[in-house]
C-alpha positions as CSV (number, residue, x, y, z in Angstrom):
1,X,-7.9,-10.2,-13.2
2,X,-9.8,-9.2,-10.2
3,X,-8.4,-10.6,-7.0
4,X,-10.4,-10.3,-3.5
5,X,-8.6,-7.8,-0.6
6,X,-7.9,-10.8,1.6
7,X,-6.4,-14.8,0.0
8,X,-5.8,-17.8,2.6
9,X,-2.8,-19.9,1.6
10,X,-1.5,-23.2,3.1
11,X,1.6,-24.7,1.9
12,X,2.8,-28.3,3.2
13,X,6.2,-27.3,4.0
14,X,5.0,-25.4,6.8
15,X,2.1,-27.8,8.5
16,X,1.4,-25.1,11.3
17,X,1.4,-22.0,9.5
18,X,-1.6,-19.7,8.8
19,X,-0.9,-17.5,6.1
20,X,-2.9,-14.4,4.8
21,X,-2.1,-12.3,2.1
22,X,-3.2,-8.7,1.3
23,X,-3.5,-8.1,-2.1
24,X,-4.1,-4.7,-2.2
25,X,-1.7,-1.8,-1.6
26,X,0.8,-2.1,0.4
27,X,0.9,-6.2,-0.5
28,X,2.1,-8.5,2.2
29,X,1.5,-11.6,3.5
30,X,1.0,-12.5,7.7
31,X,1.7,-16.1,9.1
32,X,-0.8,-15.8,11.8
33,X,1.0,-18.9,13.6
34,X,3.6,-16.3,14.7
35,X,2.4,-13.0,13.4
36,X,5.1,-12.3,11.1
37,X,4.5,-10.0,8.2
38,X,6.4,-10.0,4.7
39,X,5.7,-6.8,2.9
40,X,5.9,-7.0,-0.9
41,X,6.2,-3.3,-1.6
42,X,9.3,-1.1,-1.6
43,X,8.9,1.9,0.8
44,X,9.9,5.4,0.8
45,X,11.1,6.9,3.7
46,X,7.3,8.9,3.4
47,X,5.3,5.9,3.3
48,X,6.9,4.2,6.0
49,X,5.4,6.8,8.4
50,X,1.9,6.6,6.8
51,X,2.6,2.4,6.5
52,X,3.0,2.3,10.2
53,X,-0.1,4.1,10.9
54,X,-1.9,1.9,8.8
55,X,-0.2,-1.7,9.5
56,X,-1.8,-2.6,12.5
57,X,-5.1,-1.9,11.5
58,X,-4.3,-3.7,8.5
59,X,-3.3,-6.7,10.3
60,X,-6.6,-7.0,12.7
61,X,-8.5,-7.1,10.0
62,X,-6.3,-9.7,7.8
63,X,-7.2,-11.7,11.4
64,X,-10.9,-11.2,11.5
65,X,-10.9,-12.2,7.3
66,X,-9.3,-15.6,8.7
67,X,-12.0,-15.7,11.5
68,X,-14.6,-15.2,9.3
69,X,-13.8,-17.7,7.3
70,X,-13.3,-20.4,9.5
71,X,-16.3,-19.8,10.8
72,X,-17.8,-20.4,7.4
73,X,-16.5,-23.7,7.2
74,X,-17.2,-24.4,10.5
75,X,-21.4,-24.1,9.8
């Protein structure tokens, strides 16, 4: 099964919470109520340097996939 980069999820035990989830390499999921990111991946000591590099940029754009799709629903 073919899953798309970026999934919303909502869960009713956490009313306020916002959550993304990157399903592509390196998996994690953000709660954008409090920016907190879960990664679901096991790191080397090597990847941690190239996964800092690449979180942040990872992370603006799990935030515009939420903006754009709120926007969607707005319309």
């Amino acid at each position: 099964m073919e899953f798309p980069k970026f999934l919303l999820g909502d869960n009713t035990d956490y009313p306020t919470a916002i959550f993304v989830v990157h399903t592509e390499f390196p998996r994690f999921i953000i709660n954008l109520e409090n920016d907190e990111v879960e990664w679901l991946e096991e790191f080397s000591k090597e990847d941690e340097k190239e996964l800092e590099e690449e979180a942040e940029n990872l992370i603006v754009a799990a935030t515009a996939f939420y903006d754009r799709e709120v926007s969607r629903y707005e319309e």
